[in-house]
C-alpha positions as CSV (number, residue, x, y, z in Angstrom):
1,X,-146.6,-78.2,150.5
2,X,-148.0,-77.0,147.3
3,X,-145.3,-76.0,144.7
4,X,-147.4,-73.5,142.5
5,X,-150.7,-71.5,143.6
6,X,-152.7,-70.0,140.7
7,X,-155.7,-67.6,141.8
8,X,-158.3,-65.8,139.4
9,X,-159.3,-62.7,140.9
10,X,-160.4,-64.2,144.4
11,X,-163.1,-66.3,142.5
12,X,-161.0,-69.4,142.2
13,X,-157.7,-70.9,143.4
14,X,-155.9,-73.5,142.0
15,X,-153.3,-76.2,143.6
16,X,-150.3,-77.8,142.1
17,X,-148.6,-80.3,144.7
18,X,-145.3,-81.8,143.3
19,X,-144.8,-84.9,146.2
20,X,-147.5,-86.7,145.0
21,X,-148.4,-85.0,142.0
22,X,-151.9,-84.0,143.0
23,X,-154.0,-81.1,142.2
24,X,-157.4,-79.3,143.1
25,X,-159.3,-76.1,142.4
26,X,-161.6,-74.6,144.6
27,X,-164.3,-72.3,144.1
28,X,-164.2,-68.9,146.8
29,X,-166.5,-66.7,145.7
30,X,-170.1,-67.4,146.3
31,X,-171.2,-66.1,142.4
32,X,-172.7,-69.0,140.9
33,X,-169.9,-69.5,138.7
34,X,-167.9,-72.7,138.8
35,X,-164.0,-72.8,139.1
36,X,-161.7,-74.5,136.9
37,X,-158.4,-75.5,136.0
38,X,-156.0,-77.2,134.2
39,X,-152.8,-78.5,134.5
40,X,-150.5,-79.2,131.4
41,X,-147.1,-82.1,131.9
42,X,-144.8,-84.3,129.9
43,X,-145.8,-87.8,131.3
44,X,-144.0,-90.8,131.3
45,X,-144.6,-91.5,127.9
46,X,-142.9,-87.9,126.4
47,X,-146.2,-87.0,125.4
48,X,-147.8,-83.8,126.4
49,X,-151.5,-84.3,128.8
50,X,-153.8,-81.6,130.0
51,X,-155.8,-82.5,132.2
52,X,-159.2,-80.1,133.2
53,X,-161.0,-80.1,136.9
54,X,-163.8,-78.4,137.9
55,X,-165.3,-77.6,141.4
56,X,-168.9,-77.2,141.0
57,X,-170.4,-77.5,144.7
58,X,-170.1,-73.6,145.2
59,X,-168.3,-71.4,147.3
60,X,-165.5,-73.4,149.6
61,X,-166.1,-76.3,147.3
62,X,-162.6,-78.4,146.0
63,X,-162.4,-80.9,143.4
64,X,-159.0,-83.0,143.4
65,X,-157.4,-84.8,140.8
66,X,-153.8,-86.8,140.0
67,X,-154.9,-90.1,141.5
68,X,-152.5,-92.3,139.1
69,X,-150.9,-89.7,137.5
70,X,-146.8,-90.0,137.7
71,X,-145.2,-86.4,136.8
72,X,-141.8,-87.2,135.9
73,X,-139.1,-85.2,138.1
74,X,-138.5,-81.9,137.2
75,X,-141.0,-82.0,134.5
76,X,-142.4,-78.7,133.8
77,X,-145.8,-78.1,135.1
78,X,-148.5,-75.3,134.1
79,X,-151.6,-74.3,135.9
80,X,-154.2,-72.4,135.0
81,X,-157.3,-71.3,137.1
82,X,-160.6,-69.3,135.8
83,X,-164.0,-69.3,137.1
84,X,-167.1,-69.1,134.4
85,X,-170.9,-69.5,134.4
86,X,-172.0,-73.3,133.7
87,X,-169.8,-76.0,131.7
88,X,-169.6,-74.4,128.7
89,X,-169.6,-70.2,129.6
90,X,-166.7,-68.2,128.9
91,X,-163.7,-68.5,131.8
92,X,-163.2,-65.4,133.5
93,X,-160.1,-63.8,135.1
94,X,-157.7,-66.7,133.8
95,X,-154.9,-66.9,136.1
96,X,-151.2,-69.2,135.2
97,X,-148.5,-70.3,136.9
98,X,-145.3,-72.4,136.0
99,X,-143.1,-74.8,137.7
100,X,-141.5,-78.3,138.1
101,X,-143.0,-81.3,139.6
């Protein structure tokens, strides 16, 4: 079940799933450009993480991420998907989306 979907402009999707607290990005667009995301919490601690994945394998490529990670419940969660040329290019079409883990 994933609990927030973030896409930029076709070129890259991003996943948010709350029972487990995992998240990927995938790349959809075969442009050369990578996809990224990231994904902003409280964790346990009170202090606010962001976390940054990218999924640079190309077009119908994912890149996962979470392993360890315990979102408190009904944390807020944000997620935020672009897609830009190379590691350190400009992101394009940034895409958000909020929720609760």
């Amino acid at each position: 079940m994933c609990a927030h979907v973030a896409c930029a402009y076709e070129a890259a999707e991003a996943f948010f799933i709350s029972d487990g607290d995992d998240w990927k990005v995938c790349d959809r667009y075969a442009d050369g450009d990578r996809a990224k995301m990231s994904i902003t919490f409280v964790n346990d601690n009170g202090s606010t993480e962001t976390d940054y994945l990218d999924a640079t394998g190309g077009a119908g490529s994912c890149a996962k991420g979470g392993v360890g990670v315990n979102i408190p419940e009904g944390h807020k969660v944000t997620v935020k998907v672009w897609h830009q040329n190379g590691a350190v290019g400009t992101p394009q079409d940034v895409a958000t989306a909020t929720g609760t883990a």
